[in-house]
N, C-alpha and C positions, 0 to 999 in steps of 0.2 A: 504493500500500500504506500502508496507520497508519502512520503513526510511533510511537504508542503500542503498536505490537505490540512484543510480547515478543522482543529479538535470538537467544533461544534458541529459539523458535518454529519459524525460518523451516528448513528441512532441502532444499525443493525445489529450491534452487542446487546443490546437490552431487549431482543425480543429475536433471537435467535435459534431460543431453546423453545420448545412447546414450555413449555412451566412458566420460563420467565413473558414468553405473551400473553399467559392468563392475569401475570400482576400487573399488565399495563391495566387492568379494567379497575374501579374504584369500587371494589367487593363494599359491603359494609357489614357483613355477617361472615363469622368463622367456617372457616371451610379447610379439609386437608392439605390440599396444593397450598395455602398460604402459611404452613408449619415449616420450620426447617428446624433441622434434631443438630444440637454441636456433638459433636463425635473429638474425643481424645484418642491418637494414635500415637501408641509408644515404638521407640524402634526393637525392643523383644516380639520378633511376630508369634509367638504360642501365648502373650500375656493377657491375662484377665483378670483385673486389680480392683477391689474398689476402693473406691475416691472416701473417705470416711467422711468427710467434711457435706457431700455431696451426695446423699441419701438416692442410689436406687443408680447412680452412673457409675463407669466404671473406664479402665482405659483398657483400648485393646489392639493386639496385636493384627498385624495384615493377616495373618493365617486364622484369624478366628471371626474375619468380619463374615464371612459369608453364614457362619452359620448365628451370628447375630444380626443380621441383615435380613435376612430371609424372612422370618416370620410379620417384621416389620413392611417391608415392600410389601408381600399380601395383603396386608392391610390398609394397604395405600401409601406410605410414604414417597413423600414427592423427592425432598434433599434434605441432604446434609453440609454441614459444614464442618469441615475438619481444621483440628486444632495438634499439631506437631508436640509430641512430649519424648524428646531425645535424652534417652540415658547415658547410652555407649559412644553417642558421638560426640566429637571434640569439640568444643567450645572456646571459640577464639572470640577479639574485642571487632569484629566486624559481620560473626554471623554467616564465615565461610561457607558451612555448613546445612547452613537453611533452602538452600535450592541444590544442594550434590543427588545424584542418582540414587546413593541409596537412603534418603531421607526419608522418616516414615508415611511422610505426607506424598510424596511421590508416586512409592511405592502402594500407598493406599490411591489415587486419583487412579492407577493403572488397575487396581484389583476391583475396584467398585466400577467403572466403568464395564470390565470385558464381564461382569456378575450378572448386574443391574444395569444394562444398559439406557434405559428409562430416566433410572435418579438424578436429579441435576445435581452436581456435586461444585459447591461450593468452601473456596480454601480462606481460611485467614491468613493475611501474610501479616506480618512480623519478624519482627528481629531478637525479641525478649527467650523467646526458649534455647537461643543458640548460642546468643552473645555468652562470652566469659561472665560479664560484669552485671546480665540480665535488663539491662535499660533496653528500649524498643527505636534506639538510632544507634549510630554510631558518633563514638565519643573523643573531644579532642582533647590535648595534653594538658588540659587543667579539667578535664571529668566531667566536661558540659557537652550536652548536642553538637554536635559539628551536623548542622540542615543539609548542607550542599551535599557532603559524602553518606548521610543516611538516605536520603532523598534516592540518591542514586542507586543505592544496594537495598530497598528496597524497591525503586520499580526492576530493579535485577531479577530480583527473588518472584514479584509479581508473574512478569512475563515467563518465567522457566514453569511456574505455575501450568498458568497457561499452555501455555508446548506440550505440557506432561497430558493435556486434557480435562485441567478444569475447566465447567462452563460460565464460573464467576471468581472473581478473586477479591477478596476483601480488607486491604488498608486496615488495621487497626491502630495503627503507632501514631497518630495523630502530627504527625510532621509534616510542616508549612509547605505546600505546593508537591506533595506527591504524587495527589490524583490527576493533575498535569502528565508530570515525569511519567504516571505509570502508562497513562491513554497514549500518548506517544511514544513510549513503550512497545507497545499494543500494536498501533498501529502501522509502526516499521517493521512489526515482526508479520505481517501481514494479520493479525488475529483480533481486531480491534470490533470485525464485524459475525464473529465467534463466541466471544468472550466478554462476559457485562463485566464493568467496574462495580463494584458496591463501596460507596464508602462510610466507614465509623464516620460520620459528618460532624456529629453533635457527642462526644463519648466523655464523660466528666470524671472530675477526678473523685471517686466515691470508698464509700468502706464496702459497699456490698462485690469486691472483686476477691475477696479474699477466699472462700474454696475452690474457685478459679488457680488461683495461684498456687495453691495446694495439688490441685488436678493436675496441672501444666508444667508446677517447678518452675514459674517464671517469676516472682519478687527477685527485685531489683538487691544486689548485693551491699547497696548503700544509698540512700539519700530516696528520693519518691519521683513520682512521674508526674508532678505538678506542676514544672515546668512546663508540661507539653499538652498533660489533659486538663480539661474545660472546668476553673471554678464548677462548684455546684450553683451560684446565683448568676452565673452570667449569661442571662439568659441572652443580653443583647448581641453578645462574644457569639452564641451558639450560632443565631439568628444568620451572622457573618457568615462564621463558617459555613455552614449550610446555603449560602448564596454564594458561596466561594466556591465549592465544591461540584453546585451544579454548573456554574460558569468553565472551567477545568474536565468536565469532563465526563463528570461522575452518572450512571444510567440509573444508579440508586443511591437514595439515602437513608442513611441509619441513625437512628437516637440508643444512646446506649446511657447507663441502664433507661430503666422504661416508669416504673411504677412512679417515680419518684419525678418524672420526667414527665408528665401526658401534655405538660403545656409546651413545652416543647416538641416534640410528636406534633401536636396541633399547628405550632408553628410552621412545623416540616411542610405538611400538609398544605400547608395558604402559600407558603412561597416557593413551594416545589407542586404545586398542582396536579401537572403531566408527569411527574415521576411516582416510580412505586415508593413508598414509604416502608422504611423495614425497622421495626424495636427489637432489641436482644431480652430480655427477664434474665437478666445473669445470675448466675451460680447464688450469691450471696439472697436475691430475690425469692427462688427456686427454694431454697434452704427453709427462709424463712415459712413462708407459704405450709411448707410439709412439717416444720417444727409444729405450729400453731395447730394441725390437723393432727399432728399425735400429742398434743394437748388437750383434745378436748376442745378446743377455743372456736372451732368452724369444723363443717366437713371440709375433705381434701379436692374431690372434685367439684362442689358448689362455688367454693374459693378460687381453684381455677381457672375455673370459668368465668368469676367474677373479675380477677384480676385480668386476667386475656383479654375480654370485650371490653375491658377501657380499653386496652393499646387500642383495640379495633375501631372504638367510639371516638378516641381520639383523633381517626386517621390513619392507624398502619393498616398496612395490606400483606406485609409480610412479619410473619413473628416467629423469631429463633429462641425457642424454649425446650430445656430438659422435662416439661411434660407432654414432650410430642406423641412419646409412646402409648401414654395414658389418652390423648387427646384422638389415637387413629379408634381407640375403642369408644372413647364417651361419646364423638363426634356420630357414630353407629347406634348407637345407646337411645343418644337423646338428653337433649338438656336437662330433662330433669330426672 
């Protein structure tokens, strides 16, 4: 593809997949194709751990997805989103690692693909599981972001993504002008009209990331990621970004976390109109939710449900929650 083409030009990535043409439509009611399950992939392919912090998830090797997958797809699962959790591999301060061949997110985009050829498989990219030092850029000689050289290595990591065959790649590291870098990217590699960009648009700096990071082995080995993620009040900061992002490039936008966030999401919504709108219910969310149901304090699926249809009410169209799997049965079930 030019490089001289126009980054606003390119629209074929966002509606390439059958899956991702159904989130062009403005659902207002839950439906399966608008779930996406995050999936942790360790690089042990026989492992199947569970996440303690992270009630009912667990991490799993390439060699055991098919038969954790399987029952899932018959039920409808539409995508996943994979999140890299490297034990054995070497961890340097630039993240060499996060796009090598044998990376377990690689090797999962090639084993889910030739399984499920259906599932749209959506990656996080990142640099926090790889790096030595765990920050989500790359760092300069006084231990701060270096923009220019993150920027770069991760639309690296993006587009190798990509090449391996995912049909989205998703930005999380919240660093200035990536979704530029990656769409261009994208688009010299000929795959800009293959492959949606999603970005963490609006992702704030929160406590509820923390069995996440448990899950993942991704905290930072010193200092926090407040430099880079979004106060919690800034709602105007978010606003930006989220018009920055779809100006750059972006075919989706994401608000992370969600609950805590619906004005935001709303936001998304009014100023991103023609885009699909996607919220995460992260780890910390997810936790809470299932603590309070084995308290006594609510049922587990009524709360569910309840918290879900505000993302919905709010405006998402696409929601990445670990009660995907609970949701292919309730959604069969029935609301009530």
């Amino acid at each position: 593809m030019s490089s001289t083409m126009d980054i606003s030009s390119i629209l074929q990535g966002g509606y390439a997949h059958p899956l991702t043409r159904s989130w062009q439509s403005q659902s207002r009611s839950l439906t399966k194709e608008m779930l996406m399950y995050p999936i942790f992939i360790t690089d042990n392919p026989q492992e199947e751990s569970v996440i303690e912090s992270l009630p009912g998830q667990k991490r799993w090797g390439v060699d055991r997805l098919e038969e954790f997958l399987t029952p899932l797809v018959a039920k409808g699962l539409a995508s996943v989103i994979l999140f890299g959790v490297p034990f054995n591999l070497e961890k340097d301060p630039v993240g060499s690692n996060a796009s090598s061949p044998t990376t377990p997110v690689i090797l999962a985009i090639k084993k889910i693909k030739s399984l499920f050829p259906k599932v749209l498989i959506a990656v996080d990219v990142c640099l926090c599981e790889y790096t030595s030092h765990g920050h989500c850029g790359v760092l300069d000689a006084e231990g701060l972001i270096d923009q220019e050289k993150s920027v770069k290595r991760i639309a690296e990591v993006a587009v190798d993504y990509a090449k391996a065959g995912a049909q989205v790649v998703a930005p999380s590291d919240m660093m200035d002008g990536r979704i530029r870098d990656i769409k261009r990217g994208l688009m010299d590699a000929g795959l800009a009209n293959r492959c949606a960009l999603m970005s963490y648009s609006a992702k704030f700096a929160s406590c509820l990331y923390g069995p996440f990071r448990e899950a993942a082995g991704s905290a930072p080995s010193f200092g926090n990621r407040k430099c880079y993620q979004l106060p919690p009040n800034a709602r105007g900061l978010a606003r930006r970004a989220i018009v920055r992002d779809i100006n750059e490039g972006a075919d989706l936008i994401m608000v992370k976390p969600s609950l805590p966030y619906l004005d935001i999401i709303s936001s998304a919504s009014q100023l991103a109109p023609d885009h699909p709108i996607a919220c995460y219910q992260v780890s910390g969310e997810y936790a809470m939710v299932v603590a309070g149901a084995e308290k006594g304090v609510y049922d587990l699926k009524e709360m569910a449900f309840e918290s879900v249809e505000g993302f919905v009410r709010a405006g998402a169209t696409v929601i990445l929650t670990y009660f995907t799997p609970q949701f292919l049965d309730w959604l069969d079930e029935g609301r009530e």
